[in-house]
Backbone bond lengths (Angstrom), bond angles and torsions (degrees), N, CA, C in turn:
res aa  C-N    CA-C-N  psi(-1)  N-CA   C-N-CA  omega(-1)  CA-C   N-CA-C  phi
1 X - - - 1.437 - - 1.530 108.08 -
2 X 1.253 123.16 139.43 1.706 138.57 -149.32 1.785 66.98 -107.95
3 X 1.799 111.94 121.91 1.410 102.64 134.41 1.367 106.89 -112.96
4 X 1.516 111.11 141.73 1.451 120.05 172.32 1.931 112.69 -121.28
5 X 1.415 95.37 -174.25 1.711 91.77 161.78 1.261 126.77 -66.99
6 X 1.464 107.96 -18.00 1.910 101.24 177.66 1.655 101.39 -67.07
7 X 1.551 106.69 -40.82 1.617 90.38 -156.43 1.347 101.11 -96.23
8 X 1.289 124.60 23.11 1.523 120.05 162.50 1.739 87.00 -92.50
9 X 1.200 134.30 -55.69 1.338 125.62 -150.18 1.897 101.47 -62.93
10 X 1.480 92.94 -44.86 1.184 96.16 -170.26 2.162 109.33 -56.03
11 X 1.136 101.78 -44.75 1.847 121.42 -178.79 1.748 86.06 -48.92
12 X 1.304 126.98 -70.96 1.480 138.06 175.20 1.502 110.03 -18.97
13 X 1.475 98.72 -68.42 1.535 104.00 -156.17 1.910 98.23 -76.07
14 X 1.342 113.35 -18.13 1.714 109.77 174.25 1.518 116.07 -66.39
15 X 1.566 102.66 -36.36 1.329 120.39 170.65 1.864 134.51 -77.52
16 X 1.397 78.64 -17.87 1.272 83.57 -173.24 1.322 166.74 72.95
17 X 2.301 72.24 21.40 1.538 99.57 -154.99 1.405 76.19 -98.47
18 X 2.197 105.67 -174.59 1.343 99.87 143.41 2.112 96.32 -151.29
19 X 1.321 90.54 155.68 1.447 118.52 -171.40 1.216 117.99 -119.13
20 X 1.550 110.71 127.71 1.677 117.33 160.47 1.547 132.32 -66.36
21 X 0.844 121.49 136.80 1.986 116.16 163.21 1.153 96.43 14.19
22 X 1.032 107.33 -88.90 1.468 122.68 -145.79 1.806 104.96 -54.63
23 X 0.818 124.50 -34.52 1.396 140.85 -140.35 1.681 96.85 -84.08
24 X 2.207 97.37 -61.40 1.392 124.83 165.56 1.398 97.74 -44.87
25 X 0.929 163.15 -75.93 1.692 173.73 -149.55 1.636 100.30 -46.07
26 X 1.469 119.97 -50.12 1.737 132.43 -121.37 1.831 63.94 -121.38
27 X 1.637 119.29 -53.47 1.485 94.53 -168.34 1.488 107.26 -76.67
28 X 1.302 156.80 -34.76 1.205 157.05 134.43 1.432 111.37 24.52
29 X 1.334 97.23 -79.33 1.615 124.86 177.96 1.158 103.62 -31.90
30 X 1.697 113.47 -79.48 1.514 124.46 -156.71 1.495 81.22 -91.39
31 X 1.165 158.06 79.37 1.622 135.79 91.00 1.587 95.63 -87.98
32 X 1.401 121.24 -59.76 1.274 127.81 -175.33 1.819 104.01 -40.33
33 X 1.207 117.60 -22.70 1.474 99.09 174.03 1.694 119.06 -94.66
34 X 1.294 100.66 -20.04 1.295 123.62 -177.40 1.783 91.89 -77.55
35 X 1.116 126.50 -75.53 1.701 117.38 -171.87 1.825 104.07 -55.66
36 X 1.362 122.70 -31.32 1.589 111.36 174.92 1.393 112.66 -72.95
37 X 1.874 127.13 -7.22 1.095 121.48 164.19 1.349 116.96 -95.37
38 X 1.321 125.06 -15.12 1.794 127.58 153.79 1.324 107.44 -33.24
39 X 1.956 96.40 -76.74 1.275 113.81 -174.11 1.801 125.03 -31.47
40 X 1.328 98.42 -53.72 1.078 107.75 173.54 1.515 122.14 -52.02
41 X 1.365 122.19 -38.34 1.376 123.32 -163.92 1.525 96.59 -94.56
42 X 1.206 116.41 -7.78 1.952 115.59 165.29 1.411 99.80 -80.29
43 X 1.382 133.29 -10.26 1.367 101.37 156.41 1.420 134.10 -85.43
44 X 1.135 116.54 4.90 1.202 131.07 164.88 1.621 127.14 -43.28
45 X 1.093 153.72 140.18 1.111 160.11 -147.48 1.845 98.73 -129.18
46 X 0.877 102.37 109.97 1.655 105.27 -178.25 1.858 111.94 -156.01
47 X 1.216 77.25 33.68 2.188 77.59 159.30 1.286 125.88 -62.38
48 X 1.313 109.28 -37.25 1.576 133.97 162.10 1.259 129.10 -53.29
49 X 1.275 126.28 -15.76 1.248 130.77 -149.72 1.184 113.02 -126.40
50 X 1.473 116.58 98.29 1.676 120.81 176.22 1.703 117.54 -46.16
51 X 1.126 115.60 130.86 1.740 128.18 174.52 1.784 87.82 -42.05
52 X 1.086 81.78 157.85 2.174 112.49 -177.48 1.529 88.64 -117.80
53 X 1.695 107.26 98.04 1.383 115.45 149.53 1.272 137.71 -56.28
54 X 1.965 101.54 -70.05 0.964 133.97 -149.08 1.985 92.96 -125.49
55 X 1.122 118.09 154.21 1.180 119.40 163.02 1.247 134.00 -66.26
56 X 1.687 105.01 -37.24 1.456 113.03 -172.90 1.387 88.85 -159.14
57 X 1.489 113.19 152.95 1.117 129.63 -153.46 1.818 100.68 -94.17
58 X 1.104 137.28 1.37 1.489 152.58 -170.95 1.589 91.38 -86.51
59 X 1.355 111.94 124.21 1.738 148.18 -174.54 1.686 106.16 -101.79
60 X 0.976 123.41 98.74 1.666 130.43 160.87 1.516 99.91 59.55
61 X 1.086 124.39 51.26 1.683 102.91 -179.24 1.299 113.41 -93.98
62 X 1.612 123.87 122.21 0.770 143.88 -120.25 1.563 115.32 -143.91
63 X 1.488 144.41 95.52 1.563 128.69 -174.68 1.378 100.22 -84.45
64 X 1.524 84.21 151.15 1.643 107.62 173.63 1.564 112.07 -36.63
65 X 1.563 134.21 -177.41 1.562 98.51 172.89 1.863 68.38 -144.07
66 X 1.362 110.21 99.04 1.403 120.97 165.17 1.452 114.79 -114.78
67 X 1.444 114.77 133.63 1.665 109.31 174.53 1.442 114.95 -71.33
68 X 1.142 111.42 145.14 2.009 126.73 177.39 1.471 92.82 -113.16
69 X 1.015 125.01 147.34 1.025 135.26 110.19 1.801 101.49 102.48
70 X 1.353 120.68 -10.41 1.171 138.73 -175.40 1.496 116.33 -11.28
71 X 1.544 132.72 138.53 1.002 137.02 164.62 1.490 148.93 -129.90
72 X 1.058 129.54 134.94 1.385 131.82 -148.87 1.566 110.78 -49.53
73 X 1.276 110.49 152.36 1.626 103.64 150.00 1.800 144.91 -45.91
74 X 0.947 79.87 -9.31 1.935 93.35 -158.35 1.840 82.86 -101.71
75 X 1.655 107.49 -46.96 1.757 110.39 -175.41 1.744 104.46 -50.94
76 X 1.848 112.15 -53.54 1.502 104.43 -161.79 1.645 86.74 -75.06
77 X 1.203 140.18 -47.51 1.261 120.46 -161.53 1.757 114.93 -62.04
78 X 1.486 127.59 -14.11 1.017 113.72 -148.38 1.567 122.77 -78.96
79 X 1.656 107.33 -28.62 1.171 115.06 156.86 1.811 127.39 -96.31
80 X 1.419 117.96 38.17 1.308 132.43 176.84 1.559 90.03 -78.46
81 X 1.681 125.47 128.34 1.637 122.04 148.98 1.584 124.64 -48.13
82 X 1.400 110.26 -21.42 1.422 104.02 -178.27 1.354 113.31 -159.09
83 X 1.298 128.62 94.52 1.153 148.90 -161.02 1.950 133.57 -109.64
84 X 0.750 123.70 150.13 1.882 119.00 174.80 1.239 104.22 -106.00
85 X 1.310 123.56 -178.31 1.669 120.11 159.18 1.269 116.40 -44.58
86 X 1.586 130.73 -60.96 1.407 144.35 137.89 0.750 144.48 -16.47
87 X 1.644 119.57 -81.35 1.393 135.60 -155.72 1.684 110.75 -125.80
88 X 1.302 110.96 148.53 1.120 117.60 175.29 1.661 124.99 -71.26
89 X 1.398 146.09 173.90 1.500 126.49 -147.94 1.222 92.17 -135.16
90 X 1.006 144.19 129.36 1.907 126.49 174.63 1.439 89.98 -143.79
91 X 1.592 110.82 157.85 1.294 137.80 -179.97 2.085 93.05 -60.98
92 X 1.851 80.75 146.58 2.010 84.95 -175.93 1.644 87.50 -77.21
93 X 1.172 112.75 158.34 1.631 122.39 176.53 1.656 103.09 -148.85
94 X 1.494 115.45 18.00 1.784 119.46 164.46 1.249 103.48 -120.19
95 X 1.664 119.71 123.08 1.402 102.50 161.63 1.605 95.95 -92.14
96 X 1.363 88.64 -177.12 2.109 105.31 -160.97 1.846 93.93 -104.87
């Protein structure tokens, strides 16, 4: 695969970036190393070799969802800075 300045400008303008000389130069390089490492892995021999779906072969695994250790109201409120009988107090952060 030919990379040149069109298909950096063109990669740019899809992206929406934009790049100087220098920049076009440095990305050049690393696609050209990046497509000679494609290339490379098409020589690979893999008739044999089932497609990679899934990462790991483990189906929904899943823990029980039981409470430990549970604690009162009065426990989570007790070190809150600003508190009700109830509920905890926090700065408003919606205006209306």
């Amino acid at each position: 695969m030919d990379i040149n300045n069109e298909m950096i400008d063109k990669l740019a303008d899809l992206a929406k970036l934009e790049f100087t000389a220098e920049e076009k130069e440095k990305l050049k390089g690393d696609l050209s190393k990046i497509t000679g490492f494609i290339e490379k892995l098409n020589e690979l021999n893999t008739d044999h070799v089932e497609p990679l779906i899934f990462m790991t072969n483990e189906v929904n695994v899943l823990r029980a969802d039981e409470v430990h250790h549970p604690i009162t109201k009065e426990e989570a409120l007790k070190n809150a800075p600003a508190k009700d009988s109830d509920y905890f107090h926090v700065p408003k952060f919606i205006e209306k």
